[in-house]
C-alpha positions as CSV (number, residue, x, y, z in Angstrom):
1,X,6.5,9.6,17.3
2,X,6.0,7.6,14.6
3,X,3.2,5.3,16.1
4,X,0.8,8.4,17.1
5,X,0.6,9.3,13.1
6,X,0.0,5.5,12.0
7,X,-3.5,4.8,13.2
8,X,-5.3,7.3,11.5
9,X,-3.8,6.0,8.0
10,X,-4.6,2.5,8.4
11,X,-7.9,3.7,9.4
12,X,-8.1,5.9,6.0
13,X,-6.7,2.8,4.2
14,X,-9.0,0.2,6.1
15,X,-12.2,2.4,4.6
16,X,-11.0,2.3,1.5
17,X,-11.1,-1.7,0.1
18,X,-9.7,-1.1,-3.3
19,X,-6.9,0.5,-2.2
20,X,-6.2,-2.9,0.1
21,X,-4.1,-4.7,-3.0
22,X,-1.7,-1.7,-3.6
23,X,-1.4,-0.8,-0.2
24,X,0.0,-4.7,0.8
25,X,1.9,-4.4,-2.8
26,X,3.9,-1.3,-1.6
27,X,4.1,-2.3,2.6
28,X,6.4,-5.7,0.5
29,X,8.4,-3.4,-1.3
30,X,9.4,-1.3,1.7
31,X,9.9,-4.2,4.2
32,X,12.8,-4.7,6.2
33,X,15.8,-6.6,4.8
34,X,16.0,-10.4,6.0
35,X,13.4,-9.6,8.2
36,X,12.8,-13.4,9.1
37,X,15.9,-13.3,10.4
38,X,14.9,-11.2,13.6
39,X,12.0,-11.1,16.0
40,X,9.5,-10.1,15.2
41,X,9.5,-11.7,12.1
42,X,7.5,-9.8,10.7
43,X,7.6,-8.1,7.3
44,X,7.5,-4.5,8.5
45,X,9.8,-1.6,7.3
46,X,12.9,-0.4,8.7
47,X,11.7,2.3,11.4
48,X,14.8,4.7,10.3
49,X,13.1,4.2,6.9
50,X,10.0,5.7,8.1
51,X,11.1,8.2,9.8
52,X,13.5,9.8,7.2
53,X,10.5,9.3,4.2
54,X,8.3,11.5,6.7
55,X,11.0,14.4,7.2
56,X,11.6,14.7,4.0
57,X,7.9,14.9,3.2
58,X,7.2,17.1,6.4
59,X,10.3,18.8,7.6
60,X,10.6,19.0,11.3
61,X,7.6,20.9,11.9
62,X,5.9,17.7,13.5
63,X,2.9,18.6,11.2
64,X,1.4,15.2,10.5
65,X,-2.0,16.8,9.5
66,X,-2.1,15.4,5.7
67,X,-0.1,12.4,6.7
68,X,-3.4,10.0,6.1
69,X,-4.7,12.0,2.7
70,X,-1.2,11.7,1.5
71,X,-0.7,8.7,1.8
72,X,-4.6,7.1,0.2
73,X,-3.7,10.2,-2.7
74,X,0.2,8.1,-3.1
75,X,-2.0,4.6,-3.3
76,X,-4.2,6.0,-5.2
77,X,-1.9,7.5,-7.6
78,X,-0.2,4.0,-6.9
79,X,-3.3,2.1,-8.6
80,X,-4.1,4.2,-11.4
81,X,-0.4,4.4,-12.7
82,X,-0.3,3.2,-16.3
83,X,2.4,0.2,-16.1
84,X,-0.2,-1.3,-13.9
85,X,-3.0,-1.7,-16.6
């Protein structure tokens, strides 16, 4: 389910190079817990995580339209918060 929705928002986060900082900043803060510790040792989030973030964004209507705008708008929103400058 999950992987259908995630190319077309690294795609809208690829095309967007200033958003590249934040985006790595935030994919760190959500990563798994002692992910080195399991293959593939990689610092990815906790699927569960995902999923439950996107239900309670999107319900269960499976409607993943704004998924990639949402997410560039949350980076963007992200960047431009005040702490940050």
């Amino acid at each position: 389910m999950i992987r259908i929705h995630i190319l077309p928002v690294i795609s809208a986060v690829l095309t967007r190079p200033m958003l590249w900082p934040i985006a790595l900043k935030q994919l760190w803060r959500i990563r798994k817990s002692y992910w080195y510790l399991k293959p593939p040792f990689l610092p990815v989030p906790d699927k569960t995580y995902i999923e439950f973030r996107i239900h309670t964004a999107y319900g269960t209507d499976k409607e993943f339209s704004r998924l990639s705008s949402d997410v560039v708008t949350y980076l963007e929103w992200c960047r431009d918060w005040p702490s940050r400058k």
